[in-house]
N, CA and C of each residue as an Amber inpcrd file, in Angstrom:
protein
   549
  84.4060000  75.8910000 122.6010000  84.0620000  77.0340000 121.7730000
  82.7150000  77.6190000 122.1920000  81.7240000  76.5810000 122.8830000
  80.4290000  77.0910000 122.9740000  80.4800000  77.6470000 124.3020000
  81.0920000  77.7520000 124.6460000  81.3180000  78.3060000 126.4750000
  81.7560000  79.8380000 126.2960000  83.0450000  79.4870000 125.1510000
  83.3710000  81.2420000 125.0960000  82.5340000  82.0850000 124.3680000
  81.9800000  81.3510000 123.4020000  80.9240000  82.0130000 122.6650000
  79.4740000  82.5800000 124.0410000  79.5410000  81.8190000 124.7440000
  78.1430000  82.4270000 125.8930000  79.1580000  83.3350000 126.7830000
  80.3040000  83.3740000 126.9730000  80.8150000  84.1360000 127.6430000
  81.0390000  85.7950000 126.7870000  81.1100000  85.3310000 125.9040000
  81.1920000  86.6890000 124.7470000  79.6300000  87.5770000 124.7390000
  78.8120000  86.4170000 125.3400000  77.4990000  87.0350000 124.9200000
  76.9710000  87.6930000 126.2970000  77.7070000  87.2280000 127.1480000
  77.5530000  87.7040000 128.3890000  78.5230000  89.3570000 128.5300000
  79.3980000  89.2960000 128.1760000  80.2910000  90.2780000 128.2910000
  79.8080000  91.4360000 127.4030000  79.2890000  90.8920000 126.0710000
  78.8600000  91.7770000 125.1640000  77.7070000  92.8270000 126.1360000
  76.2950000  91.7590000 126.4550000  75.5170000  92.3400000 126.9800000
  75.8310000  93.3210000 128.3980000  77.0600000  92.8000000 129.1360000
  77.2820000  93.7490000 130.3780000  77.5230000  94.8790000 129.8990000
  79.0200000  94.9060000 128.7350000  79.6280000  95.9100000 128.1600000
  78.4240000  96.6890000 127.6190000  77.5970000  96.5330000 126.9190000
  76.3010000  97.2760000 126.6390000  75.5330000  98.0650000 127.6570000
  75.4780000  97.4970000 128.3900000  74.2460000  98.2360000 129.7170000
  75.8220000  98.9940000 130.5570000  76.5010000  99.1530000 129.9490000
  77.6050000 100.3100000 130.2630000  78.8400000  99.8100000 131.3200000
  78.7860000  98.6750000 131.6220000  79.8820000  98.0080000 132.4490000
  81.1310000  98.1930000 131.7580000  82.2990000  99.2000000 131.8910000
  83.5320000  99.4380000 131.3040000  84.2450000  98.0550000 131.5440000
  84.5380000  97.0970000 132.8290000  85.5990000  96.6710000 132.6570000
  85.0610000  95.4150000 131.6890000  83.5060000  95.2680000 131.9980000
  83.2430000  94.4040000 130.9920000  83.5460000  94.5620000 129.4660000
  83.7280000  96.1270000 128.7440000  83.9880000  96.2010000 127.4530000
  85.4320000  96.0870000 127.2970000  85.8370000  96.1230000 128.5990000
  87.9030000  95.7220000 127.9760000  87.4900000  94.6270000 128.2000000
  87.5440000  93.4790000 128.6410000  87.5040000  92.4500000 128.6900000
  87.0600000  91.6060000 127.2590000  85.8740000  92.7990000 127.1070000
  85.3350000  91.4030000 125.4880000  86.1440000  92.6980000 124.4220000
  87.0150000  93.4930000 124.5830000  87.1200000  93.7850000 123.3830000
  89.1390000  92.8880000 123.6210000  89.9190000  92.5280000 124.1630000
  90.5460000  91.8890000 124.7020000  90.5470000  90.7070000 124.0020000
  89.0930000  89.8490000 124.3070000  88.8870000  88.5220000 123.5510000
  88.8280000  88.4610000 122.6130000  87.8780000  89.5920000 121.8890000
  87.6480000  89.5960000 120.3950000  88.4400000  90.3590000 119.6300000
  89.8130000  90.3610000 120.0570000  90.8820000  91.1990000 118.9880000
  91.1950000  90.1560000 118.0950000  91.5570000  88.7610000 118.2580000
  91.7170000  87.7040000 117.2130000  91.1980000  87.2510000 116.5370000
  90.2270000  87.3570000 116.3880000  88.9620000  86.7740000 115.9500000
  88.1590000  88.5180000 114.9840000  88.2510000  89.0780000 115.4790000
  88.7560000  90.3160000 114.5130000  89.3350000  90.4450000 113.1700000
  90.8160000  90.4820000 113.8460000  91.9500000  90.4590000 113.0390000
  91.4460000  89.0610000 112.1230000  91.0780000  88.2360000 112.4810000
  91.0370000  86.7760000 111.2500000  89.7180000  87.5880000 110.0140000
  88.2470000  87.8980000 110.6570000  87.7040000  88.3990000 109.7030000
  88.3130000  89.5510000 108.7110000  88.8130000  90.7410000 109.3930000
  89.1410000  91.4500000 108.4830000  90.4290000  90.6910000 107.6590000
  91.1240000  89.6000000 108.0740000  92.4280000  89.3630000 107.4070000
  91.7600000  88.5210000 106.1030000  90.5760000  88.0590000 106.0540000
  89.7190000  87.2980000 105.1530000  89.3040000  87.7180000 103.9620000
  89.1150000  89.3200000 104.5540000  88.6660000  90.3340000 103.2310000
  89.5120000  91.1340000 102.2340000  90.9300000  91.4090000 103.5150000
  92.0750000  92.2900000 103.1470000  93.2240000  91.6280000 102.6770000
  94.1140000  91.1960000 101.7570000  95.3520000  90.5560000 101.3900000
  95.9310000  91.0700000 102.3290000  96.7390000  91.9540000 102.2100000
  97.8460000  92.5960000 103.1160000  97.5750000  92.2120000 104.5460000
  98.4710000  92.0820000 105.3340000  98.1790000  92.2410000 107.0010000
  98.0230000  93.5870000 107.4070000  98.8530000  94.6160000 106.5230000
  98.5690000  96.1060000 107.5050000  97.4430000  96.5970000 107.3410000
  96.9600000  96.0680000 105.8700000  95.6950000  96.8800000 105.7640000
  94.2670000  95.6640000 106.8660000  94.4230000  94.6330000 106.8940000
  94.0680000  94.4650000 107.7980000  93.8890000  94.2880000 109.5460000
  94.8070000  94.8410000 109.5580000  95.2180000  95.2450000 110.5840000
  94.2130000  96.7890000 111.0690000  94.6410000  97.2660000 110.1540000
  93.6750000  98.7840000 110.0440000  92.2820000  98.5040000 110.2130000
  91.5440000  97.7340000 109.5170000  90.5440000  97.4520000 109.4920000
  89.5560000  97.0410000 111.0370000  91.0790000  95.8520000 111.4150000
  90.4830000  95.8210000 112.8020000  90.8200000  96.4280000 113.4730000
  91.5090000  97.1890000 113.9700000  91.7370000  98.2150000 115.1610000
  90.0320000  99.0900000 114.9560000  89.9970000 100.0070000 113.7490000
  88.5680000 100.3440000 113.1580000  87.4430000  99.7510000 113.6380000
  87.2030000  98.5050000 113.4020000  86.9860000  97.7740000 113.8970000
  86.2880000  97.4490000 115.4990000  87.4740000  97.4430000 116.4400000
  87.6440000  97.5030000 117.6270000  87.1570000  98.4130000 118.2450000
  87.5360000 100.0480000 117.5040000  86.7910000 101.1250000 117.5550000
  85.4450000 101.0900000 117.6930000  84.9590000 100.7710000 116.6300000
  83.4520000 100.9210000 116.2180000  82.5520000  99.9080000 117.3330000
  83.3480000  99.0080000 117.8550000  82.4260000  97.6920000 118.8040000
  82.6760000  98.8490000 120.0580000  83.3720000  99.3140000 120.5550000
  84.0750000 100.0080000 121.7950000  82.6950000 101.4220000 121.8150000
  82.2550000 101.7500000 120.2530000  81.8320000 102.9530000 120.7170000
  80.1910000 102.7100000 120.5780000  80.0240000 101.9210000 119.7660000
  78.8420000 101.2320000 119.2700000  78.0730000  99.9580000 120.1850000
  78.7710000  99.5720000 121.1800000  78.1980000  98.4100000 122.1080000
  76.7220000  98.6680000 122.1850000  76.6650000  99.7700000 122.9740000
  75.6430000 100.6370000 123.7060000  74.1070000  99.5930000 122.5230000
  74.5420000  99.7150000 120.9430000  73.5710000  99.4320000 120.3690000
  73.3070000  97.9200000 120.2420000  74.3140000  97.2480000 120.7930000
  73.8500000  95.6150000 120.5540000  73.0700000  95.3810000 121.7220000
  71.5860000  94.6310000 121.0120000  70.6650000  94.3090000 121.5780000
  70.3660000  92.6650000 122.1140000  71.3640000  92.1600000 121.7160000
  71.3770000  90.5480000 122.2820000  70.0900000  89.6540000 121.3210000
  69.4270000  90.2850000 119.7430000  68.7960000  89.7610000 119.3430000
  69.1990000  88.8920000 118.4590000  70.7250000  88.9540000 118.4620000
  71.4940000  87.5620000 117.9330000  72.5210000  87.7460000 118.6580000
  73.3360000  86.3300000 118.3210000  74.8250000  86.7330000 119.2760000
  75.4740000  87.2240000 118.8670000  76.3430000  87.5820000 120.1960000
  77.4710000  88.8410000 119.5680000  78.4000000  88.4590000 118.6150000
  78.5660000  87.1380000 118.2880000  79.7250000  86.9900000 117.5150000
  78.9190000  86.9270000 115.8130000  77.3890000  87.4560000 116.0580000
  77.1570000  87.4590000 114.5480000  77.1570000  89.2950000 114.1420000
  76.9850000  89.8170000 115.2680000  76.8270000  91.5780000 115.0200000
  78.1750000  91.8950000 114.9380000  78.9470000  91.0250000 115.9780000
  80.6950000  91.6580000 115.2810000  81.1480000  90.8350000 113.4370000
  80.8800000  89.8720000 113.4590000  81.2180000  89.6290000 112.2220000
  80.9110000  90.2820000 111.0880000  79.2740000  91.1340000 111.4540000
  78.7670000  92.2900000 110.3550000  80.2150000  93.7110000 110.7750000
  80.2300000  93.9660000 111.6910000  80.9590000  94.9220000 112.1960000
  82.2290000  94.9050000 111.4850000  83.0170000  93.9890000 111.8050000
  84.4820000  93.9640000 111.2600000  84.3830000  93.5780000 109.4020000
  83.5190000  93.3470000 108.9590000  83.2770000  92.7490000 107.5970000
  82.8920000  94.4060000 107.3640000  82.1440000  95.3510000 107.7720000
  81.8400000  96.8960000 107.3460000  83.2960000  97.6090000 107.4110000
  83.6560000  97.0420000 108.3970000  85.1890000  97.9280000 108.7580000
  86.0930000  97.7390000 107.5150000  86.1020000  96.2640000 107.1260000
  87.4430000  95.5000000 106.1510000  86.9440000  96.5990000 104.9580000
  85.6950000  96.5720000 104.5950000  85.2970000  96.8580000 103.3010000
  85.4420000  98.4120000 103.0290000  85.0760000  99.3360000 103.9570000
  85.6300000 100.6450000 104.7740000  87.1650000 101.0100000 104.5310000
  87.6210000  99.9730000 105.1920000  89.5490000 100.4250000 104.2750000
  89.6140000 100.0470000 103.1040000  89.0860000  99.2610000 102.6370000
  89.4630000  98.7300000 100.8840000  89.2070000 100.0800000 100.1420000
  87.9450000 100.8410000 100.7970000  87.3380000 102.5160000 100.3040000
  88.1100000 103.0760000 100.4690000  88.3950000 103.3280000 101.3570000
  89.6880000 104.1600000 101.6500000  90.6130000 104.1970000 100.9030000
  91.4090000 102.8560000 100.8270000  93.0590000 102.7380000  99.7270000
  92.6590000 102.8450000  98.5050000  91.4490000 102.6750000  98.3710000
  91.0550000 102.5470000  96.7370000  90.9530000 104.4660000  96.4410000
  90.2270000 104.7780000  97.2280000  90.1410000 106.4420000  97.3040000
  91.9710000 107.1650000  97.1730000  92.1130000 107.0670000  98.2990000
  93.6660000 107.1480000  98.3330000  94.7580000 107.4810000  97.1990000
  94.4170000 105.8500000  96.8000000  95.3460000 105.4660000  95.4860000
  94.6640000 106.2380000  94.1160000  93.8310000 106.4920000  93.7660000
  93.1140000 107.3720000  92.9890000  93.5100000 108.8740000  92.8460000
  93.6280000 109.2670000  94.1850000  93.7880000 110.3670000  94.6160000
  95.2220000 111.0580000  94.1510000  96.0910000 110.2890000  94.3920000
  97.5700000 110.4350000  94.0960000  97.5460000 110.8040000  92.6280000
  98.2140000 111.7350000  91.9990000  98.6810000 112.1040000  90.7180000
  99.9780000 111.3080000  90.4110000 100.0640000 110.9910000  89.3020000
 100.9840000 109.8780000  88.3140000 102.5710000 110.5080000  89.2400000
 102.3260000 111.8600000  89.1470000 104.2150000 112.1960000  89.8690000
 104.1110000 112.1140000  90.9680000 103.3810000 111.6640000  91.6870000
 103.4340000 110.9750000  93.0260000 103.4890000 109.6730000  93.9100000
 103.0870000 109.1460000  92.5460000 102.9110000 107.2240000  92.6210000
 105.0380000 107.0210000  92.3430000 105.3220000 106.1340000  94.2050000
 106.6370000 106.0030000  94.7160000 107.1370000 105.1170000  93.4000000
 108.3750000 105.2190000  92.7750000 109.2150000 104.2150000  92.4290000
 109.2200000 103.1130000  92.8880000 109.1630000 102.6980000  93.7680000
 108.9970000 101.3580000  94.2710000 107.6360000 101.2690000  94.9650000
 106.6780000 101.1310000  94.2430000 105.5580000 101.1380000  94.5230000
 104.8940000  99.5930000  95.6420000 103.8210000 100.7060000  96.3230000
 103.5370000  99.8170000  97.1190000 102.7100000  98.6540000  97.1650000
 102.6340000  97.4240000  97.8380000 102.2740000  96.1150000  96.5360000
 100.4320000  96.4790000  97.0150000 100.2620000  97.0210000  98.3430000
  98.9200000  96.9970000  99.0510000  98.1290000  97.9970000  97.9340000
  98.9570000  99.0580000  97.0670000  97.6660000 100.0570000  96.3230000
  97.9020000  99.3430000  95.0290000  99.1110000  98.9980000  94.5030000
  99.2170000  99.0440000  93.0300000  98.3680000  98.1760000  92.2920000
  97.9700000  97.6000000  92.7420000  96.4920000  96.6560000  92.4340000
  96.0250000  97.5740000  91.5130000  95.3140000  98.4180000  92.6860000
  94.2740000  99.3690000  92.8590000  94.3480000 100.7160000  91.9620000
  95.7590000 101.0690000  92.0470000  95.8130000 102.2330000  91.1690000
  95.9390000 101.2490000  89.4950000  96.6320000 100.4480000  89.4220000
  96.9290000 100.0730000  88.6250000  95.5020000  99.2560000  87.5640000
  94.3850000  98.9950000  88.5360000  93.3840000  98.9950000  87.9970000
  93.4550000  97.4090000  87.7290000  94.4700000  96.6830000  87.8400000
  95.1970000  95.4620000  87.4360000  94.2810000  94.3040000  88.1290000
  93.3660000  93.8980000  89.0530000  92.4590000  93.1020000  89.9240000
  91.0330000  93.4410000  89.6790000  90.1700000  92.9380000  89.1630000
  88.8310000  93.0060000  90.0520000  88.5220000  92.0350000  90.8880000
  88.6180000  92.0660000  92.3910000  88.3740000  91.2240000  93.3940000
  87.2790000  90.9650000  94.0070000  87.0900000  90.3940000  95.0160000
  85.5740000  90.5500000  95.4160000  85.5680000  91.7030000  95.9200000
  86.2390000  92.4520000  96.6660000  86.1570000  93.6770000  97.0410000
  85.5010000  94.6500000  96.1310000  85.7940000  94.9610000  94.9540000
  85.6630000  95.7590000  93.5980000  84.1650000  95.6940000  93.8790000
  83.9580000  93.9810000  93.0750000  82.7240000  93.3740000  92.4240000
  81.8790000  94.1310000  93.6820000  82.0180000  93.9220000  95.1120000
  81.5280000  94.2450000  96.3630000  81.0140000  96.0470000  96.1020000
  81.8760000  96.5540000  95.5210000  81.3620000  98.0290000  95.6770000
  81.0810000  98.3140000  94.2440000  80.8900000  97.7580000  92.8850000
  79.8530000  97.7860000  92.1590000  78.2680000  97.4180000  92.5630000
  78.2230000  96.0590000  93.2060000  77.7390000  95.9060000  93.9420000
  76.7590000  96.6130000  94.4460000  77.3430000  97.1580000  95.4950000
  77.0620000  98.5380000  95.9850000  76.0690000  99.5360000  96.0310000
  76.8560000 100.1740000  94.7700000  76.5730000 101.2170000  93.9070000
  75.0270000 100.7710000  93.2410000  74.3860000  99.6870000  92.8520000
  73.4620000  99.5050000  91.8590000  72.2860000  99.1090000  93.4940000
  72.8560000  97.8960000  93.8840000  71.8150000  97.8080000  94.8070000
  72.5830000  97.4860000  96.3370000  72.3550000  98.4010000  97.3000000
  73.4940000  98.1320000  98.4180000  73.2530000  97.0640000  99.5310000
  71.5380000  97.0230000  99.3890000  70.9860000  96.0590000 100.2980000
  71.5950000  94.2270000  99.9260000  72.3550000  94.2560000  98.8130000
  72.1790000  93.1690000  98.6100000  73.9530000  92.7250000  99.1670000
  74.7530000  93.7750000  99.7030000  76.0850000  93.3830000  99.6350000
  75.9460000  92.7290000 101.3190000  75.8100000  93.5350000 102.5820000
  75.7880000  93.1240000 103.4490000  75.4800000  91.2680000 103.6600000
  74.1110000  90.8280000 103.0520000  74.1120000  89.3890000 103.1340000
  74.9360000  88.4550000 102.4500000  75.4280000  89.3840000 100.9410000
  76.5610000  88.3130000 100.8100000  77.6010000  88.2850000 101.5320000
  78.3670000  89.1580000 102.2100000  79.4330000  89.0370000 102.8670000
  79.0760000  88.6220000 104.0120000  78.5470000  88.7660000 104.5960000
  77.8560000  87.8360000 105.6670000  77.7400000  85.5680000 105.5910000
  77.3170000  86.0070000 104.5370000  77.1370000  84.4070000 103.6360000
  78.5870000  83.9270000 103.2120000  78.8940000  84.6100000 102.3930000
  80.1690000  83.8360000 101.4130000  81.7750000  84.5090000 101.9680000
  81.4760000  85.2850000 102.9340000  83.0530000  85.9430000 103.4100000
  83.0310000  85.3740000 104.5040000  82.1700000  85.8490000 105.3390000
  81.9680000  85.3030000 106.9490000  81.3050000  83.9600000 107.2750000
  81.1620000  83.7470000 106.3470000  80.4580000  81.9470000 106.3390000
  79.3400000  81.6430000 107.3550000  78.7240000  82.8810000 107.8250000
  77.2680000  82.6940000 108.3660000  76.4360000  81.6030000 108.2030000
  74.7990000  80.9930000 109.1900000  74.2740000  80.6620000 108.4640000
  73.1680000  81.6600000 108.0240000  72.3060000  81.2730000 107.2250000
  70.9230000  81.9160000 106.8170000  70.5970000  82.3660000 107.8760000
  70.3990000  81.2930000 108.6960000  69.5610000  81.8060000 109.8860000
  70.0050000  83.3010000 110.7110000  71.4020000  82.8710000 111.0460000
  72.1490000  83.8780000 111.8740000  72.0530000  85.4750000 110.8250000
  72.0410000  85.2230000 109.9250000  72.1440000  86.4570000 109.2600000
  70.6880000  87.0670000 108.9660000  69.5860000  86.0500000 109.2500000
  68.2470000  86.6910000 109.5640000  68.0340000  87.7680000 110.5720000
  68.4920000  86.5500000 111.6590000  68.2120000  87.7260000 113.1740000
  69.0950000  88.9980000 113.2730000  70.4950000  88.6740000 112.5930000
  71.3630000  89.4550000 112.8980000  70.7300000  91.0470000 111.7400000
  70.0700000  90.9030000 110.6060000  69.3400000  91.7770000 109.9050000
  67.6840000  92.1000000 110.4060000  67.6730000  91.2590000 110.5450000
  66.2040000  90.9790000 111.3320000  65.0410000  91.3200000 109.9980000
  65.6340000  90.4230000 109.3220000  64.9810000  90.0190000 108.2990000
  63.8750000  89.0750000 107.6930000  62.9250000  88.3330000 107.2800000
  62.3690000  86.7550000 107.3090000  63.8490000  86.4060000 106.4970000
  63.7160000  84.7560000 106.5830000  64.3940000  83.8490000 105.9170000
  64.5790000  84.2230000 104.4000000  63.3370000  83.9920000 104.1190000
  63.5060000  83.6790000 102.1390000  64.0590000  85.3770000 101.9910000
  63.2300000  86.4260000 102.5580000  64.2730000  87.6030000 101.8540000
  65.6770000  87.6040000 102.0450000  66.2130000  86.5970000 103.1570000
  67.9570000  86.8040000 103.0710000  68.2870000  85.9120000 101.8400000
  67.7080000  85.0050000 101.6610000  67.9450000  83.9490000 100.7080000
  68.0120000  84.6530000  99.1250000  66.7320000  85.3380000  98.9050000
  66.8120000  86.0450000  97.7010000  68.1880000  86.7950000  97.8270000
  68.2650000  87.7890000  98.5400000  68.9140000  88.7060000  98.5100000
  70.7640000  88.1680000  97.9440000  71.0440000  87.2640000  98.8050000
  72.1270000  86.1920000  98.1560000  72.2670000  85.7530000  97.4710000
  71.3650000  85.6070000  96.8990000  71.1550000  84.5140000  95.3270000
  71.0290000  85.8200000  94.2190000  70.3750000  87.2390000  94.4950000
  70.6040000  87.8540000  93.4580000  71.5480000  88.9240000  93.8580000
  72.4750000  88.7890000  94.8540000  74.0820000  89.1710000  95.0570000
  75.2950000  88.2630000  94.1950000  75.0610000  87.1070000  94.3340000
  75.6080000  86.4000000  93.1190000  75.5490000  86.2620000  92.4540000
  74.4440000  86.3870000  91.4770000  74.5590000  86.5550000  90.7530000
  74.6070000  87.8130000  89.4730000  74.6940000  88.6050000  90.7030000
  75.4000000  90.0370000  89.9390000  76.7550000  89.7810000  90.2690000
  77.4720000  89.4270000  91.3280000  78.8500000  89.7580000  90.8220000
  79.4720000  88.5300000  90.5230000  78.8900000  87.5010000  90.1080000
  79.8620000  85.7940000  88.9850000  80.4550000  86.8810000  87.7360000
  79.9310000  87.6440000  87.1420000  80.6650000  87.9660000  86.2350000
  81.4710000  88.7330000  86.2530000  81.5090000  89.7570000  87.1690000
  82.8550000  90.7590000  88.0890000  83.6250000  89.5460000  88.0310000
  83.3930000  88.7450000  88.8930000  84.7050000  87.6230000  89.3010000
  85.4370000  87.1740000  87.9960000  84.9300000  86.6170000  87.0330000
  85.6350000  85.7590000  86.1130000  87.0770000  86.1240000  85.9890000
  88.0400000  85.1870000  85.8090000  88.7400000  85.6600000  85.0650000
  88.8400000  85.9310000  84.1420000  89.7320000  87.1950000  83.3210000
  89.7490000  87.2590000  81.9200000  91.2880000  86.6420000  81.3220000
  90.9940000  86.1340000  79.9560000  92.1790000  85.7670000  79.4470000
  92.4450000  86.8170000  78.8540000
């Protein structure tokens, strides 16, 4: 694992300083590993699916900006974790959008959540979240979706330590109570 991981970091950095066959190559490797983060955030496969192609996009057009001041597999994990959360906006927008005589008879299981208002998930809690303080969503999903450590999510923000630490600790504890279940 630690071989492909320096090979990723190698490819990342060629693909950056503008080497094309180097960016097919690492975008090639990192389609699975992709697809697993966004499949982490998204229930459905299509909608994660969407996410990473998006995803794939955004590393393909965005290389240019990774600076090798963490490894690449911590700037894509921010990457595809922006992307997942990006379509959840989307379907949630979407499904909103639709007027009552337009929502299908056999409704679809990926919105009806969503229109139906029927879930608050971490996703939700994630864009209340948001909305109040935004700096604080990136490190949790970083932390508790992508299972980072502290550290990695320092450099990868380029942050000190204890402010990622705060920042997590008062991300959770704004959204424990989004989560609960209700009876």
């Amino acid at each position: 694992m630690y071989e492909a991981e320096v090979d990723l970091d190698e490819l990342a950095m060629r693909a950056a300083n503008g080497d094309r066959d180097a960016l097919e190559d690492l975008l090639a490797a990192i389609q699975p590993r992709v697809r697993r983060i966004c499949g982490r955030m998204l229930l459905y496969p299509e909608d994660a699916e969407e996410a990473a192609q998006d995803a794939l996009l955004l590393v393909a057009t965005k290389i240019g900006s990774f600076a090798g001041r963490s490894k690449f597999t911590t700037w894509l994990h921010a990457v595809a974790s922006n992307s997942a959360r990006t379509t959840y906006r989307t379907l949630k927008r979407r499904a909103a959008e639709r007027s009552v005589d337009e929502l299908p008879v056999n409704a679809d299981p990926r919105t009806t959540s969503v229109i139906a208002g029927s879930r608050l998930d971490l996703l939700e809690a994630l864009e209340v979240l948001g909305a109040s303080s935004p700096e604080l969503v990136e490190p949790l999903v970083l932390r508790d979706v992508q299972e980072l450590d502290y550290n990695e999510i320092a450099r990868l923000l380029d942050m000190p330590l204890g402010t990622i630490k705060s920042r997590i600790h008062h991300a959770r504890q704004a959204v424990r109570p989004l989560l609960r279940v209700h009876d």
